[in-house]
C-alpha positions in Angstrom: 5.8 -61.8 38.1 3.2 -64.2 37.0 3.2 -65.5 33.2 -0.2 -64.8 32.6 0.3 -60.9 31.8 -2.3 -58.9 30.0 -0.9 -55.4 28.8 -3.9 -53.6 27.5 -3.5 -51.5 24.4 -4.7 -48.5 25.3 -6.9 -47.5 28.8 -10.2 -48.2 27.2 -8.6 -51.9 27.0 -7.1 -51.7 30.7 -10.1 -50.6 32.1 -12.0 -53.3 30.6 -9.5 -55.8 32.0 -10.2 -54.4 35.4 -13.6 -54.1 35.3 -13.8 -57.7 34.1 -11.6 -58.8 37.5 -13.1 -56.6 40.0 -16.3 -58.7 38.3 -14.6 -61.8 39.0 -12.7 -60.8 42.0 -9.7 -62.3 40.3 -6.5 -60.5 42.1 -4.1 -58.7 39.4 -0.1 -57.7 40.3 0.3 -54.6 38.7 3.3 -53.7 36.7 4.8 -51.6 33.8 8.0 -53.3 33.1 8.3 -55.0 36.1 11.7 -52.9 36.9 10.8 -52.4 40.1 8.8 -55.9 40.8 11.3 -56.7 43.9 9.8 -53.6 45.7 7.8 -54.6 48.4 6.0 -57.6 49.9 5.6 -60.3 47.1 2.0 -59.8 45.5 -0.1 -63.3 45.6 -2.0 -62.5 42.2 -3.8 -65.1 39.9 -2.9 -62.5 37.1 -0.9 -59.6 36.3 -2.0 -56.3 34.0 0.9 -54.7 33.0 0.5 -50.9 31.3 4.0 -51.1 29.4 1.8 -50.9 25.8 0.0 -47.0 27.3 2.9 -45.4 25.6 3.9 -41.7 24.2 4.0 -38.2 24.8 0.7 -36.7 24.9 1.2 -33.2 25.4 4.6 -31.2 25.6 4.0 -27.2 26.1 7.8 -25.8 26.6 6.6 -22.5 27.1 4.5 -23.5 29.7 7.2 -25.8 31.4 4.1 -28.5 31.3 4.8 -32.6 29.3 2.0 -35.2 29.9 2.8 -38.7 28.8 0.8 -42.3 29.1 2.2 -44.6 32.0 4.2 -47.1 29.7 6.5 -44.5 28.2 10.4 -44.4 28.9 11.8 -42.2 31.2 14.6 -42.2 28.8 12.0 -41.1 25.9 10.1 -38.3 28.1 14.1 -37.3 29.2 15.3 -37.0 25.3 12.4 -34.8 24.8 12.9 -32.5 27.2 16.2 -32.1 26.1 15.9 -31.3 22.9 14.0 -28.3 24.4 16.7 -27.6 27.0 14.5 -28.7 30.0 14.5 -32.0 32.3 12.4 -34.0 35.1 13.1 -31.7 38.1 12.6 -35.2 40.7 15.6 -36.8 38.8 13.7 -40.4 39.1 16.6 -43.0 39.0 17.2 -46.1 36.8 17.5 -48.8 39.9 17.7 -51.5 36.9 21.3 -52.8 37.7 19.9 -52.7 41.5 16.8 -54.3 41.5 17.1 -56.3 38.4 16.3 -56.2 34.8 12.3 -56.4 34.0 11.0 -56.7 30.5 12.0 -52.9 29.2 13.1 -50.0 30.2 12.1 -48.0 33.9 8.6 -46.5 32.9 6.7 -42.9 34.1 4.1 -44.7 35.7 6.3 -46.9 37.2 8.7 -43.9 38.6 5.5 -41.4 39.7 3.6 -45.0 41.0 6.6 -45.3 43.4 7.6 -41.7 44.3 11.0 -42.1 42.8 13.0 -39.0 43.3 17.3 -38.1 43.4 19.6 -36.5 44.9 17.9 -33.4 43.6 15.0 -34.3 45.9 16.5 -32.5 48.6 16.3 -29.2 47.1 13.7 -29.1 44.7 11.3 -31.5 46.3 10.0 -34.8 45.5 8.3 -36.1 42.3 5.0 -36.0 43.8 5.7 -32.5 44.7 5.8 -31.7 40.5 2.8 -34.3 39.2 0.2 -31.7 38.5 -2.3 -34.4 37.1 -3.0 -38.4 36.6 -5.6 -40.1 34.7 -6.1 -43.9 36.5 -8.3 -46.9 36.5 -9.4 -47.5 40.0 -10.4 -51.0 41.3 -13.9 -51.2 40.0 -12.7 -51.0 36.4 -13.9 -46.9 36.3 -11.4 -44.4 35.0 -10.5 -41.5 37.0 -9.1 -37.9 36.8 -6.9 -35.5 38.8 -5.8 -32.1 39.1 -5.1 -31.2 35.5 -2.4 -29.7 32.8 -1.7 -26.5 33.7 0.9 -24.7 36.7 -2.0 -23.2 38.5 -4.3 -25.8 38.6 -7.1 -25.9 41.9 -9.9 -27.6 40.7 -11.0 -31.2 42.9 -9.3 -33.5 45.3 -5.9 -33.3 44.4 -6.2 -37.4 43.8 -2.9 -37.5 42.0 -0.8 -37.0 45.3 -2.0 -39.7 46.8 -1.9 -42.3 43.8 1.5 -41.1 43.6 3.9 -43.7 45.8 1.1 -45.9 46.0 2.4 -48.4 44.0 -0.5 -49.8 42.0 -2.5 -50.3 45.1 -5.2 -48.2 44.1 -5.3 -47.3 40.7 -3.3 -48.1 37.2 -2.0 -45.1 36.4 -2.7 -44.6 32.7 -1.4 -40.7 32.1 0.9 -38.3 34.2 1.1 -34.5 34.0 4.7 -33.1 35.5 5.5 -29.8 35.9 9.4 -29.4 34.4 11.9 -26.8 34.4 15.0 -25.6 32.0 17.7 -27.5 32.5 20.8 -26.0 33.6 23.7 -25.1 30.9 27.1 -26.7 33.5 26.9 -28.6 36.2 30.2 -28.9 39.1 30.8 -30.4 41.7 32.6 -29.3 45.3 34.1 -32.6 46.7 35.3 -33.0 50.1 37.6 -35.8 51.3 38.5 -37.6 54.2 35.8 -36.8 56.2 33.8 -39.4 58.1 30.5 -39.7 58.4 29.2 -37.0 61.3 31.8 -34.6 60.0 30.6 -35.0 56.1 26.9 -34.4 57.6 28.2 -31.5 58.7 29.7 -30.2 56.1 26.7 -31.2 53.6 24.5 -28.8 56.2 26.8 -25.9 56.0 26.6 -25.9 52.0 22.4 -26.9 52.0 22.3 -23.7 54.2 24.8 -21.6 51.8 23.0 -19.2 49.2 25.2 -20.9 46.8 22.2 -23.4 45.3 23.3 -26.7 46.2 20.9 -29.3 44.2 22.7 -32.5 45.4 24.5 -33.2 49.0 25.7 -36.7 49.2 28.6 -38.8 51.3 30.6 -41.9 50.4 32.6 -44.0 52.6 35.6 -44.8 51.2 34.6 -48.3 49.9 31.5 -46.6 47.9 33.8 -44.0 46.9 35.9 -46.4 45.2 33.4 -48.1 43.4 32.9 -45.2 41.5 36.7 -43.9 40.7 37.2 -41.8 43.6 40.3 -42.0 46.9 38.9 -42.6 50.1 35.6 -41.4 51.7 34.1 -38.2 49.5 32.2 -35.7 50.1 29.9 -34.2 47.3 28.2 -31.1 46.8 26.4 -30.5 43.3 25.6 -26.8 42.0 23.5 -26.6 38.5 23.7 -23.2 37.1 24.2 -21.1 34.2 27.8 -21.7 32.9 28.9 -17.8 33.8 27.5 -18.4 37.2 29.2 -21.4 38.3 33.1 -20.5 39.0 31.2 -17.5 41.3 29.1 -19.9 43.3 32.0 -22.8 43.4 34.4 -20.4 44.5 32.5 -19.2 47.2 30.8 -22.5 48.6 34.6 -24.1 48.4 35.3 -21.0 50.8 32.3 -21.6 53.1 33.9 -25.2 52.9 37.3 -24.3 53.8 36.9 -25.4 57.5 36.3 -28.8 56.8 39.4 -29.8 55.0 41.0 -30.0 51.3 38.4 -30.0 48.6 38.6 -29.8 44.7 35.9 -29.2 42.2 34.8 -31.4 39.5 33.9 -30.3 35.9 31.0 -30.5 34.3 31.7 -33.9 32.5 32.8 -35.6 35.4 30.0 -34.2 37.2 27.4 -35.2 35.3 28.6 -38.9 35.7 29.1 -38.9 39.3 25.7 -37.6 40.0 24.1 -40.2 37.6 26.2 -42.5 39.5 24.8 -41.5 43.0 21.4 -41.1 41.3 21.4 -44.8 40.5 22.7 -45.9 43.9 26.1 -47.5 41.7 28.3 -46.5 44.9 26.3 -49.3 46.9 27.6 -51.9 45.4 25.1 -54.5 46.2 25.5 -58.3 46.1 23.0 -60.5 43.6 22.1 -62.1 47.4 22.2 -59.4 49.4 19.0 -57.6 50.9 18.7 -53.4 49.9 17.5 -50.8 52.2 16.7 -47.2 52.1 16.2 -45.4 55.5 15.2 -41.7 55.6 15.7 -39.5 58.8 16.4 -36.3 59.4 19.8 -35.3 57.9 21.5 -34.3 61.4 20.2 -38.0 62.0 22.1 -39.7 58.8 25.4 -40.3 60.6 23.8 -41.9 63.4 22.3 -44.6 61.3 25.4 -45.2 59.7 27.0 -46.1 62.8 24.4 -48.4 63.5 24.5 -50.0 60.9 28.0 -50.6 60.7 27.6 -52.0 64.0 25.3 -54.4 63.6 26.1 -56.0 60.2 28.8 -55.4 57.6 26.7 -52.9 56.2 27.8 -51.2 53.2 26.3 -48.1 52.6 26.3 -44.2 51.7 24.6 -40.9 52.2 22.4 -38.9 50.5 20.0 -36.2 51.0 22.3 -34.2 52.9 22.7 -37.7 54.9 18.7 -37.8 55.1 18.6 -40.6 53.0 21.1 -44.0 54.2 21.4 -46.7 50.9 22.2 -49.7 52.8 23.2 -53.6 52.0 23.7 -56.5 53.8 22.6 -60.1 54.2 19.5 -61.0 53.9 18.8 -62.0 57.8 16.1 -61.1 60.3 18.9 -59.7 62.7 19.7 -57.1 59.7 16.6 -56.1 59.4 16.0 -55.9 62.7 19.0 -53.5 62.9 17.3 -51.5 59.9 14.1 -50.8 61.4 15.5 -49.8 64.7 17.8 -47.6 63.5 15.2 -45.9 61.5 12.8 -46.3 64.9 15.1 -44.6 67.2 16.1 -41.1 65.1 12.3 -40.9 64.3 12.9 -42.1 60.6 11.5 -44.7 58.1 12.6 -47.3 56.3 11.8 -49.5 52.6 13.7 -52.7 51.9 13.9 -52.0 48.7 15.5 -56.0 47.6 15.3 -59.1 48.2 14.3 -62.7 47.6 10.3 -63.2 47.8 10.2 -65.6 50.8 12.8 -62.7 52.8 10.3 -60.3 51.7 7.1 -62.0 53.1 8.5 -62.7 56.2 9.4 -59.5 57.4 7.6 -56.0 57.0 9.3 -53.9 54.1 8.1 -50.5 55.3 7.2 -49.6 59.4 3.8 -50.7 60.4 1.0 -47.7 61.0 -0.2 -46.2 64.1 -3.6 -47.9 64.6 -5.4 -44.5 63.8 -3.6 -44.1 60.4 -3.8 -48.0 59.1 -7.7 -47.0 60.0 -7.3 -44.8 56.9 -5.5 -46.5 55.0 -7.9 -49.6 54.7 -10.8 -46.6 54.3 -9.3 -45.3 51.2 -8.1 -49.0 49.5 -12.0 -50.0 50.4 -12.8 -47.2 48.3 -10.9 -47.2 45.3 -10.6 -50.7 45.0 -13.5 -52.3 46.8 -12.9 -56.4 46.4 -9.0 -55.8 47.1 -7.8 -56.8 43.3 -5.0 -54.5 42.9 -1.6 -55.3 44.2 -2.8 -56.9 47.3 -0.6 -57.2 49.9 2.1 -55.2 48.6 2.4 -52.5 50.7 1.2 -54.4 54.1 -0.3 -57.6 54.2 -3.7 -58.2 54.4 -4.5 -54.9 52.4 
């Protein structure tokens, strides 16, 4: 991040500050805490905005399972609240500070929605742009926008807020976000699997995605990720989130759909509750300060697959989530590594983010698979217009754009 940060006070400010750069055609890096600055290609900006100061909740309707908050505000803040109501984030955004490296506060809801942050819930209940019902934004010309709105059954306009979500700043500032949230669930347990490698844990992770049982989080460690988070040899996780009556029923009978694929146990609540924040936070990775960080997603029957290619190529440490749809991976920073990455994501029809490393790694290679000619087409259509003169985040997501 640059040293010359402006952080607006409130969006009349930030707009201002855009409008006086689109004016200038002065290039900004866009930021809220800069949490997640090691996310894509290194931005070559003569300034940075940053909307860490657009904080607070602005509208919180329980009954209505609705909370809006400006972009600046804490996750942990908007989290509190909705727990003090008995209701959460349904995307389960995770807190890759430890990963990715500390930036100058806290991870922020702009910066979550801006990068389409979801958990291991994301495999059941959808990803966080699948709950943003609205957005307000400055777009490139220094002109605030509006999407969809604050309300469940919302159909009025472009739905805008989709597509400025994961778009990482490249478009618009988000200054607000509307989520849709949902009552939080009294227990939580866990159904645990062990021994299994990787093609049999997919397997097993399948069978209980395709139980009734509600399975809200289906992950796999090998045993050297297992161990970095207190448990023997490779384990296999499934997560249920119910009412508290409901859970030895649904435990019981997903441990006998289970039975087939070897001895299991089931973790309490407590215990639960930390794994899964664990596994959220991608704490079984393990990551080197030096090494590079990858995320592939591919279909789940796909996961084990990448895993052994991986292996195979590098001393990769890894694990599985998403019902093995989503592959954390590290290793050393090297073009033959990445290499490895992006075919393995290439060949099972998947994609791929490095999600770390140093800035000149970063520039040199691509950090996401390049576009089919028709689709880059588009892409360059819509950044011409939302940000005409090219001022926000360029380059991040592919160079030249």
């Amino acid at each position: 991040m640059t040293a010359e940060t402006t952080a607006p006070a409130d969006e009349a400010a930030l707009a201002a500050a855009i409008g006086a750069a689109y004016a200038a055609g002065t290039p900004l890096a866009v930021w809220g805490n800069g949490t997640k600055a090691a996310f894509g290609r290194p931005v070559q900006a003569a300034g940075a905005l940053s909307a860490r100061r657009l904080t607070g909740i602005t509208l919180y309707s329980p009954a209505e399972l609705v909370i809006a908050a400006r972009a600046g505000t804490p996750l942990a803040e908007i989290a509190a609240a909705l727990a003090a109501k008995g209701q959460h984030l349904i995307a389960e955004p995770p807190d890759l500070s430890a990963l990715m490296g500390p930036g100058e506060g806290p991870p922020t809801l702009g910066g979550a929605v801006a990068c389409n942050l979801s958990g291991p819930r994301r495999i059941a209940l959808g990803a966080m742009r699948d709950h943003v019902l609205g957005v307000r934004a400055v777009n490139g010309t220094g002109e605030v926008i509006t999407s969809g709105g604050r309300v469940l059954k919302n159909v009025t306009g472009l739905d805008l807020a989709k597509l400025l979500t994961g778009a990482r700043g490249t478009l618009a500032v988000l200054t607000e976000v509307t989520l849709k949230v949902l009552p939080a669930p009294e227990r939580t347990a866990t159904v645990m699997l062990r021994g299994l490698d990787p093609a049999r844990a997919v397997a097993a992770l399948s069978a209980g995605l395709g139980s009734p049982y509600g399975v809200t989080g289906a992950a796999h460690l090998p045993a050297a990720a297992a161990a970095r988070v207190g448990l023997p040899g490779p384990a296999t996780l499934l997560r249920i989130e119910e009412f508290a009556d409901f859970i030895p029923y649904r435990t019981g009978r997903l441990a006998e759909t289970l039975a087939a694929y070897g001895a299991l146990e089931v973790l309490d609540h407590e215990a639960s509750l930390a794994l899964w924040r664990a596994v959220r936070d991608a704490v079984p990775l393990g990551a080197a300060p030096e090494e590079a960080v990858w995320r592939v997603s591919v279909r789940p029957s796909a996961g084990a697959e990448v895993a052994a290619a991986l292996t195979r190529a590098f001393d990769a440490k890894l694990f599985l989530d998403w019902g093995g749809g989503l592959i954390w991976a590290a290793g050393p920073a090297t073009e033959a590594a990445h290499q490895a990455v992006a075919e393995a994501a290439r060949t099972t029809g998947g994609t791929f983010w490095l999600m770390r490393a140093d800035a000149g790694f970063r520039a040199a290679v691509v950090h996401l698979p390049d576009e089919p000619p028709p689709l880059a087409a588009l892409t360059r259509r819509v950044k011409a217009a939302f940000d005409p003169r090219g001022i926000l985040n360029p380059g991040r997501l592919f160079a030249g754009i």
